[in-house]
C-alpha positions as CSV (number, residue, x, y, z in Angstrom):
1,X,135.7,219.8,22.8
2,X,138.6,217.9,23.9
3,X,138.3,216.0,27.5
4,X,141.1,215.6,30.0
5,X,141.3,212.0,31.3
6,X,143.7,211.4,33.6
7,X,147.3,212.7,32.0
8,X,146.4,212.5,28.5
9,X,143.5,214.5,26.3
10,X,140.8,212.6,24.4
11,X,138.8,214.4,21.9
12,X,135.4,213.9,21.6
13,X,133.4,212.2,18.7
14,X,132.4,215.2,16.4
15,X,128.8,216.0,15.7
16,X,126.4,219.0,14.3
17,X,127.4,220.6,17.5
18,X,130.6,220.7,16.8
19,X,132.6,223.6,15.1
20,X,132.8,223.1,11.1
21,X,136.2,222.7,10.0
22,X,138.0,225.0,7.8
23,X,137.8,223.9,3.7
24,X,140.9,224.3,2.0
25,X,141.7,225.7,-1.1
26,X,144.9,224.2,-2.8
27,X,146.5,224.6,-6.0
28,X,147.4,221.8,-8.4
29,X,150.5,222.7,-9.6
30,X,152.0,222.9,-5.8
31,X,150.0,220.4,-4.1
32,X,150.9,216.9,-3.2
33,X,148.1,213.9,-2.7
34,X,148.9,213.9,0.6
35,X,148.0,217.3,1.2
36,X,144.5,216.3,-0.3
37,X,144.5,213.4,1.7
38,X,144.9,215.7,5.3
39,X,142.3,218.2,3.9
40,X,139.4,215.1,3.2
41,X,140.2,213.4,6.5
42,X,139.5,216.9,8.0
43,X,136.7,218.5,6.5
44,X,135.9,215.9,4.1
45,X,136.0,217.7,0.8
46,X,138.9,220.2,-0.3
47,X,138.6,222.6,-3.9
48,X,141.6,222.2,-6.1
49,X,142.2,225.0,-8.3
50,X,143.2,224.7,-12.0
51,X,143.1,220.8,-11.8
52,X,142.1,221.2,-16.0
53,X,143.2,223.7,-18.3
54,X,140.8,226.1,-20.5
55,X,141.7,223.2,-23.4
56,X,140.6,220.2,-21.7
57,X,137.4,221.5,-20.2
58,X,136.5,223.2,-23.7
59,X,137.2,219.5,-25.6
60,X,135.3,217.7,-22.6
61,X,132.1,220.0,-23.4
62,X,132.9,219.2,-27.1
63,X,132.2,215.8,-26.6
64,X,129.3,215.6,-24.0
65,X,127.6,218.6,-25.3
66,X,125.6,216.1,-28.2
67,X,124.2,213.9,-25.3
68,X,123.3,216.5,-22.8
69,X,121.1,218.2,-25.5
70,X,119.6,214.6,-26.0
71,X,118.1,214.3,-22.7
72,X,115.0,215.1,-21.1
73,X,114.6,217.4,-18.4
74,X,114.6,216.0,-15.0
75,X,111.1,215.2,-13.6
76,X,111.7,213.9,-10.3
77,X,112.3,214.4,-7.0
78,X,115.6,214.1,-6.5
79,X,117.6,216.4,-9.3
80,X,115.9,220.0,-9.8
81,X,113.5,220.6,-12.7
82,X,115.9,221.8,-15.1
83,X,118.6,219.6,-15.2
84,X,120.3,217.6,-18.0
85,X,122.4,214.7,-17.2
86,X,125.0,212.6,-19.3
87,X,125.7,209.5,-18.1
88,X,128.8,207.2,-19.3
89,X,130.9,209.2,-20.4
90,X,134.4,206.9,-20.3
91,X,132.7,206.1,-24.0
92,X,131.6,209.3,-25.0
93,X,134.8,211.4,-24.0
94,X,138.2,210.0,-24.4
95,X,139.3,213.7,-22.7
96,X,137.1,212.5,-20.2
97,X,138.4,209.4,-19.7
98,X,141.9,210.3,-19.6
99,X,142.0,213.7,-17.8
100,X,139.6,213.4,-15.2
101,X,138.4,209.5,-14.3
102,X,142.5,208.9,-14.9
103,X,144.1,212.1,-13.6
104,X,147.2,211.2,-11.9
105,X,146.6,213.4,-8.7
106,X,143.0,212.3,-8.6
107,X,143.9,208.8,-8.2
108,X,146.7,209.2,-5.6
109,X,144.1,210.1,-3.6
110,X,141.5,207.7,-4.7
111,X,144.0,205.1,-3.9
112,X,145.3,206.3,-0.3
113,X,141.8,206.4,0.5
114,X,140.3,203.4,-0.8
115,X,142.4,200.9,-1.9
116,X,141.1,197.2,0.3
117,X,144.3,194.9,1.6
118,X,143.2,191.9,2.9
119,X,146.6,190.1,4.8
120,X,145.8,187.0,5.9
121,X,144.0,185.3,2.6
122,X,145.2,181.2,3.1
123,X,144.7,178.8,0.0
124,X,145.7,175.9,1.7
125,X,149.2,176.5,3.0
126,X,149.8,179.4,1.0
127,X,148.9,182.8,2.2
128,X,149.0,185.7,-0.5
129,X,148.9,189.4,0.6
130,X,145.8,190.7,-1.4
131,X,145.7,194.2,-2.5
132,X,142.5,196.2,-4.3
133,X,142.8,199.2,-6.1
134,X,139.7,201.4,-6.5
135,X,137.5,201.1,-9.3
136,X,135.1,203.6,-11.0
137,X,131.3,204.0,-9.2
138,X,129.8,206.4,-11.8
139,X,130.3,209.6,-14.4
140,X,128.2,212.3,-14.8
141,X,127.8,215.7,-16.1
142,X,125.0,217.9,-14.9
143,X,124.1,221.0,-16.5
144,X,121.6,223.1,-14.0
145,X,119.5,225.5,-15.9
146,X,118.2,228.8,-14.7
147,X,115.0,228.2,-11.7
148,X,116.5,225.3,-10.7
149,X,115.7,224.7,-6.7
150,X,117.9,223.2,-4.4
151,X,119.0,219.5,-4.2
152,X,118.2,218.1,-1.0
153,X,121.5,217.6,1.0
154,X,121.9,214.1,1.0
155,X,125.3,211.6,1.7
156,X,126.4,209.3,-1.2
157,X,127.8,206.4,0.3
158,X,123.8,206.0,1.4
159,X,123.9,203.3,-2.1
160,X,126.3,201.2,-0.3
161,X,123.9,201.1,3.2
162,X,126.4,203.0,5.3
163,X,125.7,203.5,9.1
164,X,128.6,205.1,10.8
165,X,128.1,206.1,14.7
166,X,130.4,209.4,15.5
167,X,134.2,209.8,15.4
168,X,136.3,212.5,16.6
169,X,138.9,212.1,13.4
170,X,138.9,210.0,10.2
171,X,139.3,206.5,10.7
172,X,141.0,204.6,7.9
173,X,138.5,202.3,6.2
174,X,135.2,204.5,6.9
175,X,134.8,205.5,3.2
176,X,133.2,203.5,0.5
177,X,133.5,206.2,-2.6
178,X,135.5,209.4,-2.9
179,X,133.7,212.3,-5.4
180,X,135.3,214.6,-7.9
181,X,133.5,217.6,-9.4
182,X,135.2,219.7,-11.9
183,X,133.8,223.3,-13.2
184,X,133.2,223.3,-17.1
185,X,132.0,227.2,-16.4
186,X,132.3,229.4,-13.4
187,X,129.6,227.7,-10.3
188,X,128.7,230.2,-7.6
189,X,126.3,230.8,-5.1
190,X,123.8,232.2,-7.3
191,X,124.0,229.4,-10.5
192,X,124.3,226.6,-8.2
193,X,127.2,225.7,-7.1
194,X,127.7,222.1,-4.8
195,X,127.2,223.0,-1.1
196,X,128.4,220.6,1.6
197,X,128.8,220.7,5.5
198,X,132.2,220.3,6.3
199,X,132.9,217.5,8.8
200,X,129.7,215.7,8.5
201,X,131.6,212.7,7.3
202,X,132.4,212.1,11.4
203,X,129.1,212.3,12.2
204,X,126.6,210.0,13.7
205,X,125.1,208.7,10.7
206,X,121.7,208.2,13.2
207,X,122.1,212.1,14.3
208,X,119.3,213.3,11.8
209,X,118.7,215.6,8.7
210,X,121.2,218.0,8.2
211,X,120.6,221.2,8.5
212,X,121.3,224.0,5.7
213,X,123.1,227.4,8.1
214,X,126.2,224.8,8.4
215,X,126.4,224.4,4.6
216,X,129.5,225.9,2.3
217,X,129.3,226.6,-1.3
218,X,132.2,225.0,-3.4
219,X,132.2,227.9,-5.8
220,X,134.7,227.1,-9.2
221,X,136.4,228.5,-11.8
222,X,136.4,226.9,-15.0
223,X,139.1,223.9,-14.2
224,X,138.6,224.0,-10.7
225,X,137.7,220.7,-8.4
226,X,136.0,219.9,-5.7
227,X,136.8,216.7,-4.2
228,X,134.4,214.9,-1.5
229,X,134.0,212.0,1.1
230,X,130.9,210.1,0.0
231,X,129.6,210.2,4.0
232,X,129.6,214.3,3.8
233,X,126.6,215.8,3.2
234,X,126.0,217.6,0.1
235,X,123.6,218.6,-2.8
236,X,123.4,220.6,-5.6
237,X,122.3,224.4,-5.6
238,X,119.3,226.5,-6.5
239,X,120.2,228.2,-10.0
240,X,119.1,232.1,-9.2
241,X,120.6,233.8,-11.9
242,X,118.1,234.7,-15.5
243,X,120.6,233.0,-18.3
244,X,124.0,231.0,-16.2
245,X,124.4,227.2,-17.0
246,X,125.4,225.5,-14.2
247,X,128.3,222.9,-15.9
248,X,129.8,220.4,-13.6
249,X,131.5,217.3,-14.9
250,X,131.8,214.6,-11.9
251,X,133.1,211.2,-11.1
252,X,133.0,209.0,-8.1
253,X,135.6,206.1,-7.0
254,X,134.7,203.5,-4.9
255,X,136.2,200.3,-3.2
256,X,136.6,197.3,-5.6
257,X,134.6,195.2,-4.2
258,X,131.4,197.5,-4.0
259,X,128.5,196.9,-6.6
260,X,129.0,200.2,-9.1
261,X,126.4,202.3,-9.2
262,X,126.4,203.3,-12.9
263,X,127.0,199.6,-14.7
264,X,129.8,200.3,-16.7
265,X,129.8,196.9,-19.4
266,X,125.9,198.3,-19.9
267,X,127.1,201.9,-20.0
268,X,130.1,201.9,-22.5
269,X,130.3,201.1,-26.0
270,X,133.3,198.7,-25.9
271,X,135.2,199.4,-28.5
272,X,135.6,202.6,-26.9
273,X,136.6,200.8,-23.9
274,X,139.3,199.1,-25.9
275,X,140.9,202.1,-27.0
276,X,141.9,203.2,-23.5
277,X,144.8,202.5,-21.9
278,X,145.0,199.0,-20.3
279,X,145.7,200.3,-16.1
280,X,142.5,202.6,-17.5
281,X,140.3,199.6,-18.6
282,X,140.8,197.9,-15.4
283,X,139.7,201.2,-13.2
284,X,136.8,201.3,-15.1
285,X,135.6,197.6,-14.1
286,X,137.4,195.4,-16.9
287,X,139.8,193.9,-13.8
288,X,140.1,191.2,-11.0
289,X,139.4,192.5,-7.9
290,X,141.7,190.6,-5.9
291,X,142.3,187.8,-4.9
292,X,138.9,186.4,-6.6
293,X,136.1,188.9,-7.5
294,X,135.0,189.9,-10.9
């Protein structure tokens, strides 16, 4: 609750006590980046509908659907029993590639969010303004299988040892990686569709577990995305239904000069690689992070 000091009114830093925000539903053919932008800062993730048409989303499966059959079910803590991951996929789907790691609203926000400017960077007597775009932290496509339990709600930017104390709004700089999920079929409640606790991302990163009556379900239509600060919590649901697939293609952004979590020279075939467009190549990792990294 906001706290009068004097003649002006402070708000105070937000917590598990405080109300959970409102998550927005916008539409990609009317929104701006900005409008994304106000809706993460907010309640740190937003669903965007239609973001891919019926096409893309049938070609994307086309090309991942080979190496999802390939692996193993999970047998591990972390994922549910169950599930079948693809990792990357920047070589395996050039629809991929170009229509969801290089979508042009995705990025606007990926870059308002986490591009790195460093002003004051002095070689000598020369100082030269130095300017990071985001680069690509991982790509993934989960496919959730009928029994599967709950993922344990959990925040992603965890990989980059993230401590935040408590803010009452979004502070410019606090994120390390920006996540986008994108329905291949329809995800609800009962197939397993991501949950997430809006406003968590202002949190006191030392408050404790989170705790699962404050969660909301980011249910899709084929198309749809769900975009999300990596410091909100989140997780992957409990598939209740007899015969749904849960089908979820993802990728994460983070700063430039951030160790990726999926190693993308290891990861990709190169030639593949090669085949993209050049701005593509250097999002994916084959870049200088400015002014010296890489």
């Amino acid at each position: 609750m906001p706290t009068t000091i004097g003649a002006y009114t402070k708000e105070e830093p937000k917590s598990s006590k405080s109300p959970i925000p409102p998550v927005l539903e916008l539409d990609a053919s009317t929104c701006t980046s900005a409008d994304l932008v106000s809706a993460l800062k907010v309640a740190g993730g937003v669903i965007v509908r239609n973001i891919l048409t019926a096409e893309e989303i049938q070609q994307i499966e086309s090309d991942v659907r080979p190496w999802l059959e390939q692996d193993k079910p999970w047998n591990g803590d972390f994922f549910p029993q169950g599930t079948r991951r693809a990792f990357g996929l920047v070589g395996k789907s050039k629809a991929f590639a170009l229509r969801l790691v290089d979508h042009e609203l995705w990025l606007q926000v990926v870059d308002a969010l986490l591009t790195s400017e460093n002003p004051n960077n002095w070689v000598g007597d020369k100082n030269e303004v130095s300017v990071c775009k985001p680069q690509l932290n991982n790509t993934i496509v989960f496919s959730i299988g009928p029994g599967a339990r709950d993922q344990s709600l959990h925040r992603d930017d965890q990989i980059h040892h993230q401590n935040h104390r408590a803010v009452a709004k979004h502070e410019p700089g606090r994120d390390t990686g920006i996540g986008f999920f994108v329905a291949g079929k329809k995800t609800t409640r009962q197939n397993g569709a991501t949950r997430f606790i809006p406003g968590s991302h202002l949190w006191d990163y030392a408050e404790g577990p989170a705790h699962e009556d404050q969660t909301v379900y980011a249910e899709l239509n084929p198309g749809d995305g769900f975009m999300v600060l990596s410091g909100c919590f989140h997780g992957g649901s409990a598939n209740k239904t007899e015969n749904e697939e849960r089908l979820v293609y993802s990728c994460f952004y983070t700063r430039s000069w951030l160790r990726q979590e999926e190693n993308q020279y290891l990861a990709n075939d190169k030639t593949k690689i090669l085949e993209l467009p050049n701005c593509l190549q250097e999002r994916v990792g084959w870049g200088l992070s400015t002014p010296f990294l890489g």
